[in-house]
C-alpha positions in Angstrom: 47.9 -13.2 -18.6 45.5 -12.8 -15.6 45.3 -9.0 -13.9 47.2 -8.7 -10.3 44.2 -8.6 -8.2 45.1 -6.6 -4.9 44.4 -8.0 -1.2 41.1 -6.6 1.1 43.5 -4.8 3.4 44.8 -2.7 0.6 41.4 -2.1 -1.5 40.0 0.7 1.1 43.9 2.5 0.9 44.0 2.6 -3.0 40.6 3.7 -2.8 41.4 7.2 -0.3 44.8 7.6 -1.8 43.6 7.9 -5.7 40.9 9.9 -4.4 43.2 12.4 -3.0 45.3 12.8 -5.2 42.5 13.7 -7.9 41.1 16.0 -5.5 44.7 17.8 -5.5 45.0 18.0 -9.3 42.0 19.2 -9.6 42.1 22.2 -7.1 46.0 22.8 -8.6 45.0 22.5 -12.1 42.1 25.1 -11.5 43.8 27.3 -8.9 46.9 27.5 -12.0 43.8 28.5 -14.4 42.7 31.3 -12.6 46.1 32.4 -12.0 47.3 32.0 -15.7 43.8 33.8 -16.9 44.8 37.0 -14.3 48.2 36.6 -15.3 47.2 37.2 -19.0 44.1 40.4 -18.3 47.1 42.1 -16.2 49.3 42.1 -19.4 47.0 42.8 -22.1 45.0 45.6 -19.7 48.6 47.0 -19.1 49.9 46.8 -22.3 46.9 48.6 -23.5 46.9 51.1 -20.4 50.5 51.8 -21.9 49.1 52.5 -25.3 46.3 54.9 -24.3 48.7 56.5 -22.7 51.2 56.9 -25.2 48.6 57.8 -27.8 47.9 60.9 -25.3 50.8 62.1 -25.2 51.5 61.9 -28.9 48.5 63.7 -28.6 49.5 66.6 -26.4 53.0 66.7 -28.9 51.1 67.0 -32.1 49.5 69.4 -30.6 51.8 71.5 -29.1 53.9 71.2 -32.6 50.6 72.1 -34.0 50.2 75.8 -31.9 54.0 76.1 -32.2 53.5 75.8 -36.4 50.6 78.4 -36.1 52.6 80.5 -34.0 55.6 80.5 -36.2 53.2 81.3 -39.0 51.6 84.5 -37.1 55.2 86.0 -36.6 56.5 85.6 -40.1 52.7 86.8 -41.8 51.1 88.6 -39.8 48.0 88.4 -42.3 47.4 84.6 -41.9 45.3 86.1 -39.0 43.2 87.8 -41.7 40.8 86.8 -44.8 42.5 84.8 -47.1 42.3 87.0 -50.2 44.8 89.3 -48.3 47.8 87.2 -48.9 50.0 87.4 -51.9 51.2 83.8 -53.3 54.6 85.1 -54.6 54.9 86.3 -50.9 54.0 83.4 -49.5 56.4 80.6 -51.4 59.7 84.3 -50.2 59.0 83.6 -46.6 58.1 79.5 -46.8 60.5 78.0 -48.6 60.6 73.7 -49.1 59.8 72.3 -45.7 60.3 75.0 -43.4 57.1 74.3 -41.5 58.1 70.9 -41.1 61.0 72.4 -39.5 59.2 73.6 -36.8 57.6 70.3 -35.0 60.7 69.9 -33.1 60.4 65.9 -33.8 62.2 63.2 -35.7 59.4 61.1 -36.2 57.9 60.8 -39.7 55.7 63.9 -40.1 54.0 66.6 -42.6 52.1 70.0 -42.6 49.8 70.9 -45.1 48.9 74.9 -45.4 45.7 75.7 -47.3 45.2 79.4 -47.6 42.9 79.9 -50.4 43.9 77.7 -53.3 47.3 78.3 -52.4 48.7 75.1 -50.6 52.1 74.3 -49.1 53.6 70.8 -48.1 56.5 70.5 -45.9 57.6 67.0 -44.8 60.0 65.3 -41.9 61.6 62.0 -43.0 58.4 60.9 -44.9 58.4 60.0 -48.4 56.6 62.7 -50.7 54.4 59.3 -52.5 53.0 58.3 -49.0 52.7 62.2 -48.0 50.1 62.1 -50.8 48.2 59.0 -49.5 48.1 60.2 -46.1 46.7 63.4 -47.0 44.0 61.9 -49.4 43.2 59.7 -46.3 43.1 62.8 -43.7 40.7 64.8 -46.6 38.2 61.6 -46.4 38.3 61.2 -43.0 37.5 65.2 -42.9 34.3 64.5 -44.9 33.2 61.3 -43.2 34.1 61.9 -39.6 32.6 64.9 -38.4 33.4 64.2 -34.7 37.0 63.4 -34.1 37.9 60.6 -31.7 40.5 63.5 -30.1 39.9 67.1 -29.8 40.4 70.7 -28.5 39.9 74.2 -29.0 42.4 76.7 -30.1 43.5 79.0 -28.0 41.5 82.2 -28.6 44.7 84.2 -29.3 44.6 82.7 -32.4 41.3 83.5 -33.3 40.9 79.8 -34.7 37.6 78.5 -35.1 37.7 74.8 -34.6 40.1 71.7 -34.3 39.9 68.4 -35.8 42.1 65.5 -34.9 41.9 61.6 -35.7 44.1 58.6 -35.9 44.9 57.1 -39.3 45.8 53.6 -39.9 48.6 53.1 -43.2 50.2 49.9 -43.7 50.1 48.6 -40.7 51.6 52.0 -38.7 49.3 54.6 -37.0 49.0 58.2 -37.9 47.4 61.2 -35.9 46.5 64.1 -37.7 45.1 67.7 -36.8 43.5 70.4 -38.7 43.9 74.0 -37.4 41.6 77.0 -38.9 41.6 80.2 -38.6 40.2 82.9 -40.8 42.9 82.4 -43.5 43.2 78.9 -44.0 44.2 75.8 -42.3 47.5 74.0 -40.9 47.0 69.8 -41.0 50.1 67.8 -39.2 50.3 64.3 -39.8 52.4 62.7 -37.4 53.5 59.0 -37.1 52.7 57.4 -33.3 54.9 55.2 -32.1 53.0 54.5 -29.0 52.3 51.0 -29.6 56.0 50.4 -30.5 57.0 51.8 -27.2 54.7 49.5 -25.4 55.3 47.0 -27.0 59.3 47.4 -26.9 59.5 48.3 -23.5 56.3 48.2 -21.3 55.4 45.2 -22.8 58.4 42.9 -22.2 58.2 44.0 -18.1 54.6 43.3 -18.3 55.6 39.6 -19.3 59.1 39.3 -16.9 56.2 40.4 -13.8 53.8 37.9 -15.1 56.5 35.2 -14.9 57.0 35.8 -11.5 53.3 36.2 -10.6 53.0 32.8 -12.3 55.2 31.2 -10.7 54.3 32.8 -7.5 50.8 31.5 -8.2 51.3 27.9 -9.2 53.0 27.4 -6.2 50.3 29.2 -4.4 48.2 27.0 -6.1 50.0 23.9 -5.2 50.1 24.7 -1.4 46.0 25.7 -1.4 45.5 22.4 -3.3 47.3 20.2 -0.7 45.8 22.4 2.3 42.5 22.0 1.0 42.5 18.7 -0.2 43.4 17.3 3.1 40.8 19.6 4.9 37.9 18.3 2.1 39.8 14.5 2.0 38.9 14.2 6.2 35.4 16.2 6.1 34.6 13.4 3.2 36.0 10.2 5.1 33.8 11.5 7.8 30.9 11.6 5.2 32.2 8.5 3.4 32.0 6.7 6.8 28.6 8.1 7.2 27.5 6.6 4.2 28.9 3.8 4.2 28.7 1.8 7.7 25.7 0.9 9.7 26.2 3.7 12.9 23.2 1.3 15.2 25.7 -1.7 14.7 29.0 -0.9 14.0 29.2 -2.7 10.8 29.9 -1.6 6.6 26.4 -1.3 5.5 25.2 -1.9 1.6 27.1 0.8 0.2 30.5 -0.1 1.4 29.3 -3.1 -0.3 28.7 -1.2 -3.6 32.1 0.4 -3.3 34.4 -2.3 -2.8 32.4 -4.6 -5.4 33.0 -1.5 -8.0 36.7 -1.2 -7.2 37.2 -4.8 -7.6 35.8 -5.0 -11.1 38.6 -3.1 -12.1 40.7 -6.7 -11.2 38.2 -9.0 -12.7 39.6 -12.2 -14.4 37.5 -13.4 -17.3 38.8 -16.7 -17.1 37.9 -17.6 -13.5 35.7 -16.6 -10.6 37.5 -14.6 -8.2 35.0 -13.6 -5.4 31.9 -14.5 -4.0 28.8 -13.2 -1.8 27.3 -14.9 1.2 24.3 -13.0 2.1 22.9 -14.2 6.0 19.3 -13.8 6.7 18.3 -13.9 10.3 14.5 -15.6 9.8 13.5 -14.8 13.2 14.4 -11.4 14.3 11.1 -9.6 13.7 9.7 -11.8 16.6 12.0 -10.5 18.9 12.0 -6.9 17.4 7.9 -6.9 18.5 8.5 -8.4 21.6 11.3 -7.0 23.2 11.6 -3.4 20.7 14.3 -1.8 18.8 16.9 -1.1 21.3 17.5 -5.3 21.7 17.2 -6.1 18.6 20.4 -3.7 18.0 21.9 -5.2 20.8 21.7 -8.8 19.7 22.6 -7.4 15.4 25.8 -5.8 17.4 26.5 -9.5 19.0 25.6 -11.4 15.9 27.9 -9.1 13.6 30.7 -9.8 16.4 30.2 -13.7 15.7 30.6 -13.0 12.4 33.8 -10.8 12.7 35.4 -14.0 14.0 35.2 -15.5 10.6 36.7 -12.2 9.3 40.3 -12.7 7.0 43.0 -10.6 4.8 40.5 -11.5 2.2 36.7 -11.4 3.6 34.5 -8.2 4.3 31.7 -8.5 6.8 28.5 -5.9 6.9 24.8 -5.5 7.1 22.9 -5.5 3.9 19.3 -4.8 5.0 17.2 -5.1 8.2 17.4 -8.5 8.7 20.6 -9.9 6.4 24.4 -9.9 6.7 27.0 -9.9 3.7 30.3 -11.5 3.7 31.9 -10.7 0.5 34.9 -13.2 -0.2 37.8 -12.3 -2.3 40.3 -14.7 -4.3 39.1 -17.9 -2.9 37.6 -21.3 -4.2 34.1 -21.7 -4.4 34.7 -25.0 -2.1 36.2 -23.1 0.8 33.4 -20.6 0.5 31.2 -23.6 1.1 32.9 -24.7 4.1 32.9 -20.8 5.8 29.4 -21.1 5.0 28.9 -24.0 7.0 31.0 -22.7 9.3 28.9 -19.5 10.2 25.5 -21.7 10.5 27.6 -24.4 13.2 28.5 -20.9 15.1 25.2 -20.0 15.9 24.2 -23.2 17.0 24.5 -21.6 20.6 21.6 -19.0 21.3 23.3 -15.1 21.7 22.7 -13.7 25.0 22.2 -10.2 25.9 20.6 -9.9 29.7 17.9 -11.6 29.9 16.9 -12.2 26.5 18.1 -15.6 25.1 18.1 -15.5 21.1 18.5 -18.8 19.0 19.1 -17.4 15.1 17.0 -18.8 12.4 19.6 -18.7 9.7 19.3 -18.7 6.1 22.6 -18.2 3.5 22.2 -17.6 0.0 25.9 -18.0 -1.9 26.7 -16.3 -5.3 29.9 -17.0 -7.2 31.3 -14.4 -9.9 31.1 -16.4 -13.2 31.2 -15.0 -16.8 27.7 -14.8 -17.2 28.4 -12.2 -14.2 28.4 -9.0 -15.6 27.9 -6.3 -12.9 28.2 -5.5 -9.2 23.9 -5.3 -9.4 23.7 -8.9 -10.1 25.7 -11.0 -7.6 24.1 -8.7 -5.1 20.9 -10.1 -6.9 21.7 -13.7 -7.1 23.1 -13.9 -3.4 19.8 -12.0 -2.3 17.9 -14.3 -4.3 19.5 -17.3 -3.3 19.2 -16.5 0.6 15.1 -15.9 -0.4 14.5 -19.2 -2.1 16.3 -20.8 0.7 14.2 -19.1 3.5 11.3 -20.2 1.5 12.2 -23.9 1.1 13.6 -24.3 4.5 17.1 -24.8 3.7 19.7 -23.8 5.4 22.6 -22.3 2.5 21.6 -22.4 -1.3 23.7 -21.6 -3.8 23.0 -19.6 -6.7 22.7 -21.4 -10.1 21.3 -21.0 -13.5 18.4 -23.5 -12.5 17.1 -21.2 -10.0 17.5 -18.1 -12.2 15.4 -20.4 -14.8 13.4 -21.1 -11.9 13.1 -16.9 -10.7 11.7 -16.3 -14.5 9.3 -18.8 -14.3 7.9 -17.4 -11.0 8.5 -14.1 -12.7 6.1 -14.6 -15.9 3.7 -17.1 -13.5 3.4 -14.2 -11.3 2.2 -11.8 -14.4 -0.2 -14.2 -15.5 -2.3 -14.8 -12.4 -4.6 -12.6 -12.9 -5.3 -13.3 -16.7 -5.3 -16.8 -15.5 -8.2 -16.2 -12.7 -10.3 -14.3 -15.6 -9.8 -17.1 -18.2 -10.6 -19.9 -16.1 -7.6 -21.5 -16.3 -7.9 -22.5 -12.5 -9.8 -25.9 -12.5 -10.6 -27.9 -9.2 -10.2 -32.2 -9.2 -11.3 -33.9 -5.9 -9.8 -36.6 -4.1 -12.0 -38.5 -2.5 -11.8 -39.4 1.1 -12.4 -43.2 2.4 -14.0 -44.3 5.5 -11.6 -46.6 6.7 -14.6 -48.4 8.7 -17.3 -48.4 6.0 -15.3 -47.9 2.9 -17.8 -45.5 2.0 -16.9 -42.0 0.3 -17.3 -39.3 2.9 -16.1 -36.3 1.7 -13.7 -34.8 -0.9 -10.4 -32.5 -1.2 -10.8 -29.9 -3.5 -7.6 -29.6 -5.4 -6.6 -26.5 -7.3 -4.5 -27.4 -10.4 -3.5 -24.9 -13.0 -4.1 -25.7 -16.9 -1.6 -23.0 -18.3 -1.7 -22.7 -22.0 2.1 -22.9 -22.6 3.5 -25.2 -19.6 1.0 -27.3 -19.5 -1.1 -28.5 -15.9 1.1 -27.2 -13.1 0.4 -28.4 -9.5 -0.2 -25.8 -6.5 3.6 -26.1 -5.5 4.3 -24.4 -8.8 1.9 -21.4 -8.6 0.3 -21.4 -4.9 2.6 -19.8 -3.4 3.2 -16.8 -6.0 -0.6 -16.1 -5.1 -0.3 -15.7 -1.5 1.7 -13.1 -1.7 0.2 -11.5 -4.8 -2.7 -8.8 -4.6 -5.5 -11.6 -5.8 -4.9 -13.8 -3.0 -8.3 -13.2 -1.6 -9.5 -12.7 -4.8 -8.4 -16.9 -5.4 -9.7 -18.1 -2.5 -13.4 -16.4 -2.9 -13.4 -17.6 -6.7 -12.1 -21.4 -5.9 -14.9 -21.0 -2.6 -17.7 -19.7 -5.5 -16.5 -23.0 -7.5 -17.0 -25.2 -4.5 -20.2 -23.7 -3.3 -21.6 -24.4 -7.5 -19.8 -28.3 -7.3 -22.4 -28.8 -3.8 -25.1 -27.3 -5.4 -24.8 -29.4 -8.4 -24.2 -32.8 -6.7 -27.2 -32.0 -3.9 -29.7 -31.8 -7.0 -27.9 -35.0 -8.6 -28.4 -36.3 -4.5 -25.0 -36.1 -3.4 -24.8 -34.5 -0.4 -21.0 -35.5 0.7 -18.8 -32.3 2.3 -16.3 -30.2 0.1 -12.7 -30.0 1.9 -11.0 -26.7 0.5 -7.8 -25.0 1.8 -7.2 -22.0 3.4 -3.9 -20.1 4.1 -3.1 -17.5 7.0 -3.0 -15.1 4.5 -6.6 -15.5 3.9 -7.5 -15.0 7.7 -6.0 -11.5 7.6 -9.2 -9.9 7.2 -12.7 -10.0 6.9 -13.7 -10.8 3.4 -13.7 -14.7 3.0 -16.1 -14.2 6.4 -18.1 -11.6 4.8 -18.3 -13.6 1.7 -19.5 -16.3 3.3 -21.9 -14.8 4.9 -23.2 -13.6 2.0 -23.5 -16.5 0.3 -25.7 -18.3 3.0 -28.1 -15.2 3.4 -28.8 -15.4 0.0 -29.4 -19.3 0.6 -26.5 -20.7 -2.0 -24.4 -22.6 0.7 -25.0 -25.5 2.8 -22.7 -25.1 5.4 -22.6 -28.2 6.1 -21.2 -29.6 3.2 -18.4 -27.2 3.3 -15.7 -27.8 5.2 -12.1 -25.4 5.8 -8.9 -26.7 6.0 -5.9 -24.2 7.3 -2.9 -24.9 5.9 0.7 -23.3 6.8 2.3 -20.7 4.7 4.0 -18.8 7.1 6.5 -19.6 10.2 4.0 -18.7 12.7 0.1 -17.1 12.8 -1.2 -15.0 14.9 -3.7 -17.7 17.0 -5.7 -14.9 18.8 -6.9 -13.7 15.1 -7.3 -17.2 13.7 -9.1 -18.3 16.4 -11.7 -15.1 15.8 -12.3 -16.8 12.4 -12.5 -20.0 13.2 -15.1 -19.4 15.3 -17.2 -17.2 13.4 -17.1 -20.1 11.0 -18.3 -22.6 14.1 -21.0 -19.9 14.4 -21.6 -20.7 10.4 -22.3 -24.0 10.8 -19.2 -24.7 8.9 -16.6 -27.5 9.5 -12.9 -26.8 10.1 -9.9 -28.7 10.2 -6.2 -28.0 10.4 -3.6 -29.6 7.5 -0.6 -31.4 8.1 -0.7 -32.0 11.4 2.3 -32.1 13.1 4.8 -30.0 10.8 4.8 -26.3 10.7 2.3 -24.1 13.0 0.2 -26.6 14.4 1.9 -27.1 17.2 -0.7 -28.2 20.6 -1.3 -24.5 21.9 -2.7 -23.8 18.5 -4.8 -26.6 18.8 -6.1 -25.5 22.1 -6.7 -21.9 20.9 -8.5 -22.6 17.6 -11.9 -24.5 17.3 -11.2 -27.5 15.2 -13.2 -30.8 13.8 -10.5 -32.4 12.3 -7.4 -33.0 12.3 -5.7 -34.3 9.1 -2.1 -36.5 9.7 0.5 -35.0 7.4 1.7 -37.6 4.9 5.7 -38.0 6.1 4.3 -39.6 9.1 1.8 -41.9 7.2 4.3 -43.0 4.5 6.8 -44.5 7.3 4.2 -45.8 9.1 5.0 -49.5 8.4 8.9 -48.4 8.9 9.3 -46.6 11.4 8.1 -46.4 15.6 8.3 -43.4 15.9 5.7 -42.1 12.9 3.6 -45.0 14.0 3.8 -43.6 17.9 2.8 -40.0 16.8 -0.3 -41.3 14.8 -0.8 -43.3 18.0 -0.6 -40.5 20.3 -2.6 -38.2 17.8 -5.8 -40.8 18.0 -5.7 -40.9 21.3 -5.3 -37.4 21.9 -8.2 -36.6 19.5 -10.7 -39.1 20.9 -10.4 -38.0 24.3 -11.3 -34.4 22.7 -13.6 -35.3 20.0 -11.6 -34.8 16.9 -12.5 -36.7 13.5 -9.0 -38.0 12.5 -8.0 -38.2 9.0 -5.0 -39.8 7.3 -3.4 -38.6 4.2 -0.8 -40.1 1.9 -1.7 -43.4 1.8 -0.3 -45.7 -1.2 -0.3 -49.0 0.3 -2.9 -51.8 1.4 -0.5 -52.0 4.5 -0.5 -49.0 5.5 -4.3 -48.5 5.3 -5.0 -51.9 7.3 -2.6 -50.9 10.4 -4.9 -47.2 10.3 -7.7 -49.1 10.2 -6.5 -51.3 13.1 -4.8 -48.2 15.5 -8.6 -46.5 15.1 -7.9 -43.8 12.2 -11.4 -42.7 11.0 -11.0 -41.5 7.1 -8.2 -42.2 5.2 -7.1 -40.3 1.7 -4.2 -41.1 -0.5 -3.5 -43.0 -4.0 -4.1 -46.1 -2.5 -8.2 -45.6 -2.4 -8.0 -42.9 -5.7 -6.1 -39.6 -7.6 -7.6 -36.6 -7.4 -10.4 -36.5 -10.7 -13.3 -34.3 -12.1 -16.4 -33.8 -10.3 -18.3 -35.5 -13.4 -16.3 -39.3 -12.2 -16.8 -38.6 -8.4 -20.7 -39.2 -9.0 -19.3 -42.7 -10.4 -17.0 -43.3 -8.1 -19.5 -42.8 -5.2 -21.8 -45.0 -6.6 -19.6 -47.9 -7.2 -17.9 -47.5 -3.4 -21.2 -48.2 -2.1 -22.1 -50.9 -4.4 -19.0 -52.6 -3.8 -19.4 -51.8 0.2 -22.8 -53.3 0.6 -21.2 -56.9 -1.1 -17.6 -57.1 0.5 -17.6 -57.9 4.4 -13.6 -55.9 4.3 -13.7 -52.3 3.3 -9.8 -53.0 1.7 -11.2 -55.8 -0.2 -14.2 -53.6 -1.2 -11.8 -50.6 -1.7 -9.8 -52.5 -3.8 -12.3 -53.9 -6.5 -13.6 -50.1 -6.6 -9.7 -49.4 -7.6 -10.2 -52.4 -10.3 -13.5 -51.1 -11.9 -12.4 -47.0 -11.8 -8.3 -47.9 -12.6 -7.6 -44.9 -15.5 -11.0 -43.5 -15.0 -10.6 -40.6 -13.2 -7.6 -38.7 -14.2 
């Protein structure tokens, strides 16, 4: 049975209501503690206030009983106030018959006096048995010897002439005693008396305590009850203002990541393991950063507010719109196919096909959309987020427009990932090797320079061409480190063929990423001051890695190369960067014909009119025009015959070792210097080298 999986509009409600009510039980159920725990110290602190109090006056009645006994004893022998040996025993047991002191404590409660005058002793008892009157007063004489300090005490009055009082409590069978001793000079009185303090309390105060506590508890819980719902709405708004904080984008308008992170958490709760049932579309705008240094902060708000307004348009019952980062958007889809995501995808890039306005400023988006689709390898919130985000990236990478995240481009993300970790063991070990492609002049049909051609020899994949790795090395922290070992390579490769007497330029490509600073100039540099380069035998080839350069810095370079003595040429001309300001701004030699308008040349008037167009152009200037690309005799005779200088492709020869371009020279101009067509003579160079250079 698949889980009821609840609409958008109702996600955020469910959300605020079941966080309210847990705030209210919490501040009920802990408001109810404190008043239960009060509740309970008020009844066992008064219903052992009641004791104390009890046991005090027991206290004050033992002890009254106790004068009264010694007063009763003064008026029927007037000796007890004297030494004992004054009293005759006969005369004592006449005048104190069985219990007659007893008689005198004026109490019903279970009770005993004990008269020791000499070794005469007399015990009178009150409703207690004469076999426990025994074990209390064994229990009174050890508590005599062992507790010096009584826990209650007095003196005697001085009419009495008694010399000290002792009085403790006595525990028997579970009931509470208080005895007393009374000397004087004669002898002692002890009364035992049976407290019934604690049965008072416990009869009477106690059972009010509990009635009052009933009604302070229930007083209190609904106390409770009415702080918990007052302060839970109070701390319920002063945390959707916080929640709201946190959670949208205040410069736009807009939910921001972690609204994102909420609602994707509450909707795993309604995740169907059977089927997909939501998806991400994350929007990156390429281009804003240009805009953001040109025109500042304040518009590039403007035109995220107007962007995120196009945006809303697309908005449903089921769809949640925000800002993920600076420069992307989310749309988080719920309970819809993946085909119909496809098609709102599309649907957002045909919206912005119309630049945004705001005042003066005109802005076109560069869109990119990376799609992610909850599946069963799904597991989290953390990774659709990641897919989606990693989707939108390889799509701004490859130029797409909307890629879609699948388990080919997570294979694809590890490979990058374990490339990327391996550079630099890679760049130690030598694993980096060059081959060079020769390039043909299309006049002579003589070689007139080489490509140097980075190729990685990886120990587990196998040879991996730049596509695979180049890229992860630009924007790694050896990029520079690369490019001054494959330029220390090169520099060796002249070195070598100018004592074999070879002396034929080495093409090698730079990136914009390599013109950020000084050190492929200063290496350079160093290199020729300590006489190990020919600059003229090297020649620099920029190649595009990036949307746009910054032409006042590149042209700096470039023309501290020109200053070199070394050659420079721009790559692929006519996709990317090298647009015809470029070309004005930057000192070039050459410029090299990027191989989609070679291939079609044959096919298609409008390639053929840009190559046309390009020779022209660069004749009038001065340029050396190269053409790369080229697989087929055709396409190298209509070159030949529009005025292209140097040609390069499979046609003429792969890219091969430096020990077979010696060869390969050497046949080219054998073969040259006998065949009046340099196709024909390119050709039967092709028949003798065929499988000799790879």
């Amino acid at each position: 049975m698949k889980s009821r999986r609840p609409g958008s509009s109702k996600i955020q409600s469910i959300l605020n209501i079941e966080s309210e009510k847990s705030l209210r039980l919490r501040i009920f159920i802990g408001f109810s503690t404190v008043t239960m725990m009060i509740g309970s110290l008020f009844i066992y602190e008064g219903y052992n206030a009641s004791v104390e109090f009890g046991r005090h006056m027991e206290f004050t009645k033992i002890h009254a009983n106790s004068v009264h006994t010694v007063e009763y004893l003064k008026g029927i022998l007037p000796e007890f106030q004297g030494p004992a040996n004054d009293f005759d025993v006969d005369e004592l047991e006449r005048y104190l018959p069985d219990n007659a002191l007893a008689g005198q404590l004026r109490t019903s409660d279970p009770a005993m006096v004990v008269l020791n005058i000499g070794k005469y002793q007399s015990i009178s008892l009150n409703n207690i048995s004469p076999d426990r009157a025994l074990i209390l007063a064994r229990l009174v004489n050890d508590q005599v010897r062992t507790s010096p300090d009584p826990l209650l005490g007095t003196e005697l009055p001085a009419s009495l002439h008694a010399q000290k009082i002792q009085s403790h409590l006595l525990y028997h069978e579970g009931n509470e005693y208080l005895w007393m001793v009374m000397a004087a000079a004669s002898g002692t009185v002890t009364t035992v008396q049976k407290l019934r303090a604690s049965d008072i309390a416990r009869d009477t105060v106690l059972m009010r305590l509990f009635s009052l506590s009933v009604v302070v508890l229930w007083i209190g819980f609904w106390a409770s009850f009415g702080v918990a719902i007052f302060v839970s709405k109070h701390v319920s708004k002063a945390k959707a203002v916080l929640h709201h904080s946190a959670t949208y984008d205040y410069l736009i308008g807009v939910p921001n990541q972690n609204f994102l992170n909420d609602i994707l958490s509450s909707l795993e709760t309604f995740v169907s393991s059977d089927e997909p049932n939501y998806s991400l579309i994350v929007v990156s705008v390429n281009n804003i950063y240009m805009f953001e240094q040109t025109y500042g902060y304040g518009v590039k708000w403007d035109l995220f507010r107007k962007f995120s307004a196009r945006l809303e348009q697309h908005k449903s019952a089921n769809t949640f719109i925000g800002r993920y980062d600076s420069n992307m958007f989310y749309i988080l889809v719920v309970n819809h196919s993946d085909q119909w995501v496809q098609s709102l995808a599309t649907a957002i890039t045909k919206q912005f096909h119309d630049p945004i306005v705001n005042g003066p400023v005109s802005f076109l988006p560069s869109l990119s959309l990376g799609i992610s689709h909850l599946s069963v390898a799904t597991v989290s919130k953390n990774e659709i987020i990641t897919q989606a985000v990693h989707a939108v990236k390889f799509a701004k990478n490859n130029r797409q427009l909307i890629t879609t995240y699948t388990d080919d481009l997570h294979t694809l993300s590890f490979l990058k990932i374990r490339r990327s970790a391996e550079l630099m063991k890679a760049l130690k070990d030598g694993q980096f090797i060059l081959l060079y492609q020769p390039k043909i002049c299309l006049a002579s049909g003589v070689v007139t320079g080489v490509e140097a051609l980075v190729r990685w020899d990886h120990p587990i994949e196998g040879r991996l061409s730049p596509h695979e790795f180049l890229d992860l090395i630009e924007t790694s922290c050896i990029a520079h480190l690369f490019t001054q070992c494959i330029l220390n390579t090169v520099i060796k490769q002249i070195e070598a063929w100018t004592e074999a007497g070879i002396k034929i330029p080495i093409a090698v490509n730079i990136s914009p990423y390599d013109l950020q600073n000084y050190e492929i100039t200063n290496f350079l540099k160093s290199k020729i001051a300590a006489g190990l380069l020919s600059t003229d035998l090297l020649e620099l080839e920029l190649t595009e890695s990036a949307t746009t350069i910054n032409a006042c810095h590149t042209a700096e370079m470039f023309n501290e190369f020109e200053s070199m003595g070394i050659k420079r040429s721009i790559d692929d001309f006519g996709t990317g960067m090298s647009s015809l300001s470029y070309l004005k701004e930057i000192p070039f030699n050459t410029v090299k014909i990027d191989k989609t308008f070679v291939e079609n040349l044959t096919d298609d008037p409008i390639s053929e009119a840009i190559i046309e167009s390009v020779l022209i152009m660069a004749k009038k200037i001065g340029w050396t025009v190269v053409a790369e690309g080229i697989e087929t005799k055709e396409i190298a005779e209509r070159l030949k015959v529009m005025g292209c200088h140097i040609a390069q492709g499979y046609y003429f020869a792969e890219p091969m070792t430096a020990d077979n371009i010696s060869s390969f020279i050497d046949k080219t101009r054998q073969v040259a210097n006998t065949t009046p067509s340099v196709i024909e003579s390119t050709e039967n160079t092709l028949d003798l080298f065929t499988g000799s250079y790879d």
